[in-house]
PDB file of N, CA, C and O in Angstrom:
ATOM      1  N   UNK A   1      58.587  95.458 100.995  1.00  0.00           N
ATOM      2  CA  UNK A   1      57.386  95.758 101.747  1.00  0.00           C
ATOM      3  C   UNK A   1      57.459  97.209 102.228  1.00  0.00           C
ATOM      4  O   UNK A   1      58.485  97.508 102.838  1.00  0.00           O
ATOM      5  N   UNK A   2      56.489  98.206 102.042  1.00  0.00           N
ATOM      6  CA  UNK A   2      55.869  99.559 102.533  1.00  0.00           C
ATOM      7  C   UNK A   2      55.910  99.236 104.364  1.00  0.00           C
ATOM      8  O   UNK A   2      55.374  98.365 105.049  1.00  0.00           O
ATOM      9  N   UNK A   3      56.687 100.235 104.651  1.00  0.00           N
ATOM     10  CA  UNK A   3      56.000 100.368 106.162  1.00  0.00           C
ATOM     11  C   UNK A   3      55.518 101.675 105.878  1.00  0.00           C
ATOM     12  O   UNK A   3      55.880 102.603 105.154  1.00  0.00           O
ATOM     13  N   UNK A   4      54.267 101.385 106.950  1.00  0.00           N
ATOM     14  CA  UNK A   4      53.047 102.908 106.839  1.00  0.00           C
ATOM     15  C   UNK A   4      54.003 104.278 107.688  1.00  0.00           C
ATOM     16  O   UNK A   4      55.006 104.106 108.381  1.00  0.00           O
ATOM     17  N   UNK A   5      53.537 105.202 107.470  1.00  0.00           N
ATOM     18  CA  UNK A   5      53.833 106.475 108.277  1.00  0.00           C
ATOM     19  C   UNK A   5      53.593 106.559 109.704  1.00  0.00           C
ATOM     20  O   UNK A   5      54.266 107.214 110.500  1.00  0.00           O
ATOM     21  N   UNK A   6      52.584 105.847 109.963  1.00  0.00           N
ATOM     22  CA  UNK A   6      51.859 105.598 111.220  1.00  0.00           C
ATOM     23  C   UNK A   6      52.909 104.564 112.406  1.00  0.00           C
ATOM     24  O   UNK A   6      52.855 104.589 113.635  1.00  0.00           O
ATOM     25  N   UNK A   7      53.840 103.688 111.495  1.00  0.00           N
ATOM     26  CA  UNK A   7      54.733 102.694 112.288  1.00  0.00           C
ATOM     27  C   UNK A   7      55.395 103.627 112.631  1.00  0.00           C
ATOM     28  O   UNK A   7      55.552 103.820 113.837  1.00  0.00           O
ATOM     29  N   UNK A   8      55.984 104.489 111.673  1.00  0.00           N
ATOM     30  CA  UNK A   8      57.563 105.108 112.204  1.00  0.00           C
ATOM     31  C   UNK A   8      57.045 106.454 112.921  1.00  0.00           C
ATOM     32  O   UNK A   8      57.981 106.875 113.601  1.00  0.00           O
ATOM     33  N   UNK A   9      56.197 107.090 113.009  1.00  0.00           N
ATOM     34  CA  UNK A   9      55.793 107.891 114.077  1.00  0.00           C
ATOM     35  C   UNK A   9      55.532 106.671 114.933  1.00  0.00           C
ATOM     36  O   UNK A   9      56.447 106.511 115.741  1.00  0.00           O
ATOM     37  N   UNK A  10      54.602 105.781 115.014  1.00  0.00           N
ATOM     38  CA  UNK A  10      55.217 105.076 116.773  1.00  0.00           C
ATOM     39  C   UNK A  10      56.199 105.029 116.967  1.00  0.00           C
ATOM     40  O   UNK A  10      56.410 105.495 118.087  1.00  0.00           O
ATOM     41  N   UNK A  11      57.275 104.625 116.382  1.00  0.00           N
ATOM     42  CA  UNK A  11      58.630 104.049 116.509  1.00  0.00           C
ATOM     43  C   UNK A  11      58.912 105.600 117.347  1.00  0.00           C
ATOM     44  O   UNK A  11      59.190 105.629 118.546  1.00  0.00           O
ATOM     45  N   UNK A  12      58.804 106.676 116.611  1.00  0.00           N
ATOM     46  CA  UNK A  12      59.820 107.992 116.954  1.00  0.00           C
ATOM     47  C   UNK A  12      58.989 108.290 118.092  1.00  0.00           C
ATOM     48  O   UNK A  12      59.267 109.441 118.425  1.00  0.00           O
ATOM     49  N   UNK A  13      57.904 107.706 119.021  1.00  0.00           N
ATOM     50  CA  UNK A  13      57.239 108.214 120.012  1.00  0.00           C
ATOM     51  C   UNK A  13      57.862 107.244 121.463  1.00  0.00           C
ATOM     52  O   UNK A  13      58.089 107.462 122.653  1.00  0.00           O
ATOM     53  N   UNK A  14      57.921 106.501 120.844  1.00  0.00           N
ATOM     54  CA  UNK A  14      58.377 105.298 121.707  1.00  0.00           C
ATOM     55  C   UNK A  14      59.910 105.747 122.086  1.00  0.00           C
ATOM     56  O   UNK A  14      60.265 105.875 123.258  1.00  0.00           O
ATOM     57  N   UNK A  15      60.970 106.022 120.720  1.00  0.00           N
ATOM     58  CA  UNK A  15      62.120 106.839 120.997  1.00  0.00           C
ATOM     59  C   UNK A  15      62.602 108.210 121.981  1.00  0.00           C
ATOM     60  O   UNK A  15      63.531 108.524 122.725  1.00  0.00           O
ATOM     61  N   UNK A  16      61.635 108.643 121.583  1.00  0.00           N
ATOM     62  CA  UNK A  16      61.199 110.329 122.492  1.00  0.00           C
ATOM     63  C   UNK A  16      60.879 110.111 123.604  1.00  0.00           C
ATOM     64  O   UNK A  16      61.349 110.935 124.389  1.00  0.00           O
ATOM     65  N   UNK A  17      59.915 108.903 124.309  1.00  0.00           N
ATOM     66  CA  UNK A  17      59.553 108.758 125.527  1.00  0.00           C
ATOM     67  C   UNK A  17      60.686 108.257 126.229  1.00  0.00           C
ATOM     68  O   UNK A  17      60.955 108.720 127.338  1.00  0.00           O
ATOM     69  N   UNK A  18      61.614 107.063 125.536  1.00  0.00           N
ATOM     70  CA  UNK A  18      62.569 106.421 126.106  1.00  0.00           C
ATOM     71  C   UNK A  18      64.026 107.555 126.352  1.00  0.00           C
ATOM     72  O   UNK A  18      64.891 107.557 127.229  1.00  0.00           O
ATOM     73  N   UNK A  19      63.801 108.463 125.136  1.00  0.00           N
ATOM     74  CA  UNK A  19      65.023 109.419 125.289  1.00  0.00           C
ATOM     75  C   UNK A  19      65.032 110.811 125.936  1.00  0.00           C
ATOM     76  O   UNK A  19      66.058 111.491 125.977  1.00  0.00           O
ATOM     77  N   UNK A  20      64.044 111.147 126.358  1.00  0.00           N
ATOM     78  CA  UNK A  20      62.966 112.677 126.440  1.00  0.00           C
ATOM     79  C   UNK A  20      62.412 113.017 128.070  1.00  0.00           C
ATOM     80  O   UNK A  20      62.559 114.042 128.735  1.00  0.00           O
ATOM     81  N   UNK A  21      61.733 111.746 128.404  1.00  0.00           N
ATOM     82  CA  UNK A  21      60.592 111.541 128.947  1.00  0.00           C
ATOM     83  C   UNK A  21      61.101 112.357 130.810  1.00  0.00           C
ATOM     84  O   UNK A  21      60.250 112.845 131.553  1.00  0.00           O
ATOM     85  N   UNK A  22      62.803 112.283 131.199  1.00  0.00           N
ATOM     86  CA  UNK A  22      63.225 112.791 132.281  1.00  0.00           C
ATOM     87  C   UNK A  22      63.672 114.458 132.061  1.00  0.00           C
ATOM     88  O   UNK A  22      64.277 115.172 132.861  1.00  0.00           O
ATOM     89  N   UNK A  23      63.265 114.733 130.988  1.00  0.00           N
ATOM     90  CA  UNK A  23      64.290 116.141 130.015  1.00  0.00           C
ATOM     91  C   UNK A  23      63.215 117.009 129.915  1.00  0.00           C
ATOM     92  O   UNK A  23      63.345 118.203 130.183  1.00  0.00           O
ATOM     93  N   UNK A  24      62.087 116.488 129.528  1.00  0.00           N
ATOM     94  CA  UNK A  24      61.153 117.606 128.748  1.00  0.00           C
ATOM     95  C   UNK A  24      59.626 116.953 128.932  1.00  0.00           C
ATOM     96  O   UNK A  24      59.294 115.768 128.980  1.00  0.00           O
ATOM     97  N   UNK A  25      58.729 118.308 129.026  1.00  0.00           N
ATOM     98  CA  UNK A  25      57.353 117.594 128.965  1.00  0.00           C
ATOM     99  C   UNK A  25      56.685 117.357 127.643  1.00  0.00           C
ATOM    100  O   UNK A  25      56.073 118.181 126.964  1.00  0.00           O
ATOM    101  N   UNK A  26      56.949 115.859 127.351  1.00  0.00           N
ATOM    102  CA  UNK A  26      55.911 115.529 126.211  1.00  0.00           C
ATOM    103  C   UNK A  26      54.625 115.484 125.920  1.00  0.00           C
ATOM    104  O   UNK A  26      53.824 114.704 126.433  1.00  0.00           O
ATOM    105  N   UNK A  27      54.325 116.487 124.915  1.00  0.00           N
ATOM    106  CA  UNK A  27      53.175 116.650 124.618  1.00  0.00           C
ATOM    107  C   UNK A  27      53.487 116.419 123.468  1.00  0.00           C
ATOM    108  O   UNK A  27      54.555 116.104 122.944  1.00  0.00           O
ATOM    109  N   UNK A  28      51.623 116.744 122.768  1.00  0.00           N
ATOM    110  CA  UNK A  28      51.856 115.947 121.034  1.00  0.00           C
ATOM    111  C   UNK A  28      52.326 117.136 120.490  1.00  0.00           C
ATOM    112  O   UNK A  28      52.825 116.928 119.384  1.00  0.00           O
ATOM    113  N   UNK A  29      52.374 118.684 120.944  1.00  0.00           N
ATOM    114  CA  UNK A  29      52.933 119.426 120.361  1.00  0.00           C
ATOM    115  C   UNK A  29      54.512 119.237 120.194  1.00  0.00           C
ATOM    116  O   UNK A  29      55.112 119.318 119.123  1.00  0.00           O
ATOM    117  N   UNK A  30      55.036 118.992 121.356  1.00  0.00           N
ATOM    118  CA  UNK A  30      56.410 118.334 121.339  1.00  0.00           C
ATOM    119  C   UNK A  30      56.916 117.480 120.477  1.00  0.00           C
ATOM    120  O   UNK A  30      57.776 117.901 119.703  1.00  0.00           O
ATOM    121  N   UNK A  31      56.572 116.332 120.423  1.00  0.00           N
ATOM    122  CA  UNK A  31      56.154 115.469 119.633  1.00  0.00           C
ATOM    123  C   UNK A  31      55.943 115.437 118.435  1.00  0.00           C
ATOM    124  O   UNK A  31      56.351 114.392 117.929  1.00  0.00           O
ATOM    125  N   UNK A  32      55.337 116.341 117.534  1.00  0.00           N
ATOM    126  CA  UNK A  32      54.847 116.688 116.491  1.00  0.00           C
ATOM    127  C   UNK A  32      55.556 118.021 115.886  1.00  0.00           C
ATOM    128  O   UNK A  32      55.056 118.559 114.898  1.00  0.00           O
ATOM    129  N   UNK A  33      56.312 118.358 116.278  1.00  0.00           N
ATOM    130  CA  UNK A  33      57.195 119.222 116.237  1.00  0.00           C
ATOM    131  C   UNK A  33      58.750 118.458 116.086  1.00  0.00           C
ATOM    132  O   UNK A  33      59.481 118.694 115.124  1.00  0.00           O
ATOM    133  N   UNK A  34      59.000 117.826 116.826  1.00  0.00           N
ATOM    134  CA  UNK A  34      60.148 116.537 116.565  1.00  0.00           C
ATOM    135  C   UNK A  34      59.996 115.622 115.089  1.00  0.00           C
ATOM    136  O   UNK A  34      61.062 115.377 114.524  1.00  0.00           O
ATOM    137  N   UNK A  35      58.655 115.080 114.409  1.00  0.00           N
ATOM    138  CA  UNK A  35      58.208 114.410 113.659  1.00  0.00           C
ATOM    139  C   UNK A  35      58.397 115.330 112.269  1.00  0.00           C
ATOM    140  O   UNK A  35      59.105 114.987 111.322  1.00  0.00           O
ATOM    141  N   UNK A  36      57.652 116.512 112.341  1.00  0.00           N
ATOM    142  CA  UNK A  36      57.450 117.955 111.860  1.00  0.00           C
ATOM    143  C   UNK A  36      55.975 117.257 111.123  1.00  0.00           C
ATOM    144  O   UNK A  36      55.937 116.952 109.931  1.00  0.00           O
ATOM    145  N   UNK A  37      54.856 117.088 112.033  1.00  0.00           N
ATOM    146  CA  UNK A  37      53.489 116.570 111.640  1.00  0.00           C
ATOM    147  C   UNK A  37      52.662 117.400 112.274  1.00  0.00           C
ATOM    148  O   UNK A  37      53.172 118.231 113.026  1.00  0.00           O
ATOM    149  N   UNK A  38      51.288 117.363 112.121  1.00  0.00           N
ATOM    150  CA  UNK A  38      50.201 117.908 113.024  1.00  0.00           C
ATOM    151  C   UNK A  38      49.858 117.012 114.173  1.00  0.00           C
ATOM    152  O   UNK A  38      49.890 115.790 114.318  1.00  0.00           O
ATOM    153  N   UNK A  39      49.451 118.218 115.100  1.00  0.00           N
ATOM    154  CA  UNK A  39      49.550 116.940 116.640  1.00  0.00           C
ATOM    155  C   UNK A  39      48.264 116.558 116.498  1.00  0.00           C
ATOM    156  O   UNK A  39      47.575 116.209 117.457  1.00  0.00           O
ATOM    157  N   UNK A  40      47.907 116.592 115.456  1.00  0.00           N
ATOM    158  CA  UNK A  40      46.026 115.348 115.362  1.00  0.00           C
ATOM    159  C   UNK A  40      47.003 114.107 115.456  1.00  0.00           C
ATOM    160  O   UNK A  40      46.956 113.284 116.371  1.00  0.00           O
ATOM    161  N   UNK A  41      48.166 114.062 114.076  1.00  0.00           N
ATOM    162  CA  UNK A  41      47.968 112.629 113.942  1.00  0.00           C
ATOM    163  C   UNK A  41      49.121 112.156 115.257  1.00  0.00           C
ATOM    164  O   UNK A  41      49.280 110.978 115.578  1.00  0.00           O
ATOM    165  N   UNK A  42      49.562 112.850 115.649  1.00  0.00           N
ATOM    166  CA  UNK A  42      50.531 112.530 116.957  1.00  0.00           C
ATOM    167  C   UNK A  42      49.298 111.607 118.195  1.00  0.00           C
ATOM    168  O   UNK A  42      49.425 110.611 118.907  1.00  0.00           O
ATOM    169  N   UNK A  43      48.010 112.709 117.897  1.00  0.00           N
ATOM    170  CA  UNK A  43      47.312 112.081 118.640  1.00  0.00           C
ATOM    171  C   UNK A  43      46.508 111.062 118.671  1.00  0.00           C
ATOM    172  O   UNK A  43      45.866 110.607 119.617  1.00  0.00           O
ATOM    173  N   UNK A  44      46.581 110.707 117.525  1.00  0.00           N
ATOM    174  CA  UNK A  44      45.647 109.736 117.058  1.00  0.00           C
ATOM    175  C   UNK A  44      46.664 108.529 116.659  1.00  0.00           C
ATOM    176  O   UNK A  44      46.146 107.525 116.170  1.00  0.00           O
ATOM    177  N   UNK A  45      47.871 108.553 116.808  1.00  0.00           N
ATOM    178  CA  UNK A  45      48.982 107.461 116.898  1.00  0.00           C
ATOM    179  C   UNK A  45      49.224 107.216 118.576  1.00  0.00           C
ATOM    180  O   UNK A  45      49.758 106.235 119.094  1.00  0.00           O
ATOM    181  N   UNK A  46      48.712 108.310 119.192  1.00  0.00           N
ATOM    182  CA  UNK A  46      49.341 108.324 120.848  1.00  0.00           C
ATOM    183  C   UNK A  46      47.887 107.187 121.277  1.00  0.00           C
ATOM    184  O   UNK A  46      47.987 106.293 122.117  1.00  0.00           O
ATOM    185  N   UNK A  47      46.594 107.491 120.482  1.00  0.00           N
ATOM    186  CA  UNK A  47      45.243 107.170 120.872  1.00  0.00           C
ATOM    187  C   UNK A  47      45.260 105.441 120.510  1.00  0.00           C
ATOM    188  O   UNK A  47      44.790 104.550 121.218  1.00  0.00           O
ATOM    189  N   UNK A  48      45.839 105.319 119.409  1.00  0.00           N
ATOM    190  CA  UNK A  48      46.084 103.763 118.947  1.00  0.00           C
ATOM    191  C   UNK A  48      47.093 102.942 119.965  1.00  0.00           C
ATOM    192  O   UNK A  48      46.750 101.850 120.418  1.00  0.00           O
ATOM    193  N   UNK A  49      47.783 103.270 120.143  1.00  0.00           N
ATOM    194  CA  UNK A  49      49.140 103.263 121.472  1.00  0.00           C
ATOM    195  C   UNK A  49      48.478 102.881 122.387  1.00  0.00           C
ATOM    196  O   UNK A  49      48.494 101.704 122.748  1.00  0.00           O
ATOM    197  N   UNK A  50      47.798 103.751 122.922  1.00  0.00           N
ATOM    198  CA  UNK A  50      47.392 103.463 124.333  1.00  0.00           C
ATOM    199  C   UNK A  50      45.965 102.314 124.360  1.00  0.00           C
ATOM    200  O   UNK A  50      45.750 101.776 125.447  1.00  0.00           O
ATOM    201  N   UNK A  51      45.077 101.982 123.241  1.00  0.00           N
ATOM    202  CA  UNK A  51      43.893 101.197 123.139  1.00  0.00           C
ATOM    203  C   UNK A  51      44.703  99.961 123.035  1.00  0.00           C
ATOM    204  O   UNK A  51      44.079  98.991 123.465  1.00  0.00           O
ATOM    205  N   UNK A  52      46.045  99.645 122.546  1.00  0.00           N
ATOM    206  CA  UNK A  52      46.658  98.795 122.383  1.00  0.00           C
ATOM    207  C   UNK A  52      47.746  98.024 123.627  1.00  0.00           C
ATOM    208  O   UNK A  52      48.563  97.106 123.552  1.00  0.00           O
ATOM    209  N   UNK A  53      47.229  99.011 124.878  1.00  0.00           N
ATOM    210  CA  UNK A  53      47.984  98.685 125.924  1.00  0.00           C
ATOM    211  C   UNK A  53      49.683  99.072 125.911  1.00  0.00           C
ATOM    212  O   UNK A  53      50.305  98.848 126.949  1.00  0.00           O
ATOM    213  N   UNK A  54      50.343  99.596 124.841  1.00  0.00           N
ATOM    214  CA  UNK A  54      51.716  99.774 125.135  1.00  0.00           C
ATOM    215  C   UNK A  54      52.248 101.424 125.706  1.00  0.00           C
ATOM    216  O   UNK A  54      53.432 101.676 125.927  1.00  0.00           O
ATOM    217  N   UNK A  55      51.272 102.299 125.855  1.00  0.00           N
ATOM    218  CA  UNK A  55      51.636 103.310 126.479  1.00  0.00           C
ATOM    219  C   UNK A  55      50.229 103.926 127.116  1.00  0.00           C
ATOM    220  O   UNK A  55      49.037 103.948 126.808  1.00  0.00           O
ATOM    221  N   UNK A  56      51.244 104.506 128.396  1.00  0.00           N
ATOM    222  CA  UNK A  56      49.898 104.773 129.750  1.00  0.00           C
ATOM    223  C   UNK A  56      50.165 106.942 129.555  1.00  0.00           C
ATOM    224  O   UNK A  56      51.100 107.709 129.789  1.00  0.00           O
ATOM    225  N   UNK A  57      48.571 107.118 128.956  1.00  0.00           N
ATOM    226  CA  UNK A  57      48.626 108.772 128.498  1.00  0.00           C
ATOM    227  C   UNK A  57      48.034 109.444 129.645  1.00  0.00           C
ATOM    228  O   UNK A  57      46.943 109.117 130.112  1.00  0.00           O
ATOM    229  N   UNK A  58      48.887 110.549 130.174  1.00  0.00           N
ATOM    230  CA  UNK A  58      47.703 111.565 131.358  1.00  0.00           C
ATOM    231  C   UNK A  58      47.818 112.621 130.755  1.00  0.00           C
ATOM    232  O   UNK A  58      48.871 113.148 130.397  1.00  0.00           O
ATOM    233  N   UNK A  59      46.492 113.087 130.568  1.00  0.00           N
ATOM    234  CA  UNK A  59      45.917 114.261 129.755  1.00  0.00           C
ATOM    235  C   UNK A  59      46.085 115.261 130.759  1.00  0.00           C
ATOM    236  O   UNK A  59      46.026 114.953 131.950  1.00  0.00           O
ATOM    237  N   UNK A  60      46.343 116.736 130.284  1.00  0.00           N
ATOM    238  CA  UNK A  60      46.470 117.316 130.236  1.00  0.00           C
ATOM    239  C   UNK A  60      47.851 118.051 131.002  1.00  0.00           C
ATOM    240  O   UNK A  60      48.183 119.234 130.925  1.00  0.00           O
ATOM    241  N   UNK A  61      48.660 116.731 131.903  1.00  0.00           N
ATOM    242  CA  UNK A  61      49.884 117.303 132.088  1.00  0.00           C
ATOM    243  C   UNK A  61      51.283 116.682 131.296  1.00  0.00           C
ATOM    244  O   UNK A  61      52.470 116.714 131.619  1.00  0.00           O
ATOM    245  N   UNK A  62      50.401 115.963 129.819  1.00  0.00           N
ATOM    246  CA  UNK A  62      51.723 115.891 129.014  1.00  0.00           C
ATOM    247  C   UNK A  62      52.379 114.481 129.934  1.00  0.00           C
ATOM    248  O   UNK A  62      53.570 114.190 129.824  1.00  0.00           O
ATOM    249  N   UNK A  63      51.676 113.885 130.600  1.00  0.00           N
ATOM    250  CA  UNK A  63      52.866 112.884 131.257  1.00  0.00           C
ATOM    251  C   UNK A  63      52.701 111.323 130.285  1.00  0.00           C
ATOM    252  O   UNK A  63      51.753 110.604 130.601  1.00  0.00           O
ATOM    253  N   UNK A  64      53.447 110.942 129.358  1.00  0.00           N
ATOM    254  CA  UNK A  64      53.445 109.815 128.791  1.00  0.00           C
ATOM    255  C   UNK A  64      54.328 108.497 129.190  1.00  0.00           C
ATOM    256  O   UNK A  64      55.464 108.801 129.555  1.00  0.00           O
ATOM    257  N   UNK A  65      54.130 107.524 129.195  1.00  0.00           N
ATOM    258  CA  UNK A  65      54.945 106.865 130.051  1.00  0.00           C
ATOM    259  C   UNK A  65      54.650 105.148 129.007  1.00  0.00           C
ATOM    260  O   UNK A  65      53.501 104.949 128.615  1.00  0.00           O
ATOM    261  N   UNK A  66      55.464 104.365 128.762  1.00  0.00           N
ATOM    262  CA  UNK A  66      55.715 102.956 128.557  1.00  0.00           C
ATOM    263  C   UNK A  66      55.225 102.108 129.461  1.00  0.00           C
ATOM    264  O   UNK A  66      55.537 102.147 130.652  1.00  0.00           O
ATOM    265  N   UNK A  67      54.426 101.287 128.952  1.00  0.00           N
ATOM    266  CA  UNK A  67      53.917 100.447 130.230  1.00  0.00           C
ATOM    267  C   UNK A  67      54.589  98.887 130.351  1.00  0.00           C
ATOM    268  O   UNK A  67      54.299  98.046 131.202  1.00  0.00           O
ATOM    269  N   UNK A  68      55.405  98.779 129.434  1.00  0.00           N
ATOM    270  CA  UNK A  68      56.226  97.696 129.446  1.00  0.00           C
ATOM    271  C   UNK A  68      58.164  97.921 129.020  1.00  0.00           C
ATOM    272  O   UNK A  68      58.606  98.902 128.422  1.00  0.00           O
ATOM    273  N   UNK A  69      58.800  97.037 129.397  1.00  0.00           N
ATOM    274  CA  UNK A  69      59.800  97.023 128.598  1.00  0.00           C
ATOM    275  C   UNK A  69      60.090  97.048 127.382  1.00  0.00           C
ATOM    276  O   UNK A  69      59.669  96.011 126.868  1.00  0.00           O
ATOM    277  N   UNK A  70      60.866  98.050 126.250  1.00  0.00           N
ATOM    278  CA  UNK A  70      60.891  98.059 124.984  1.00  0.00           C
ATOM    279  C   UNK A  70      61.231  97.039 124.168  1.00  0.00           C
ATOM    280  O   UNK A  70      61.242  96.924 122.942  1.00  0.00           O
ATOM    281  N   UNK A  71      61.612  96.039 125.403  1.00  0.00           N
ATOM    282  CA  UNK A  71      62.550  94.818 124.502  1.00  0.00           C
ATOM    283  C   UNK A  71      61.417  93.680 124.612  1.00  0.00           C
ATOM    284  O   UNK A  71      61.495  92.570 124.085  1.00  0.00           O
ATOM    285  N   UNK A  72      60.436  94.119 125.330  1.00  0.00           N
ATOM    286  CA  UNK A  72      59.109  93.126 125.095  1.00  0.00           C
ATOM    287  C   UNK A  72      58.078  93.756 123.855  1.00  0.00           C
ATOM    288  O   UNK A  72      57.296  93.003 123.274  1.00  0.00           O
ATOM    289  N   UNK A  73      58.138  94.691 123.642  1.00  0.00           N
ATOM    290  CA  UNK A  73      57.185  95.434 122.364  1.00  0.00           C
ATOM    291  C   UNK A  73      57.847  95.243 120.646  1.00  0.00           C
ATOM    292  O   UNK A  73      58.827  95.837 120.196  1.00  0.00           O
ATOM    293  N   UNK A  74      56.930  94.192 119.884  1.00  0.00           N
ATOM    294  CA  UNK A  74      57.635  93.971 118.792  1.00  0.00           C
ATOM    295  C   UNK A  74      56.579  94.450 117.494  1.00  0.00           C
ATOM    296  O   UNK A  74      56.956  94.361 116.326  1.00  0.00           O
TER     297      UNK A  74
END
């Protein structure tokens, strides 16, 4: 089975927030620069994320945050 491009950039966003998130301000440039992608699709994986309830986004100071435990997100 194919996993899409779109899983494993969540996966590596979810990683970055859990590993990053006290270190550095994440933005999708950050982000997308870690991936080595354009921060459209950073944003438009960050935009699916958050309609989906598993991450809470504040625009414009880069603050991204998990809204649950990782060991509850499957």
């Amino acid at each position: 089975m194919q996993i899409s491009s779109r899983f494993t950039i969540a996966v590596h966003i979810f990683a970055c927030i859990e590993a990053f998130e006290d270190q550095y301000k994440l933005t999708s440039d950050f982000l997308a620069g870690s991936v080595n992608v354009n921060p459209v699709i950073i944003r438009k994986t960050m935009s699916q994320l958050q309609k989906a309830g598993l991450i809470k986004v504040a625009r414009g100071t880069g603050g991204i945050r998990i809204t649950r435990p990782l060991e509850e997100i499957t």
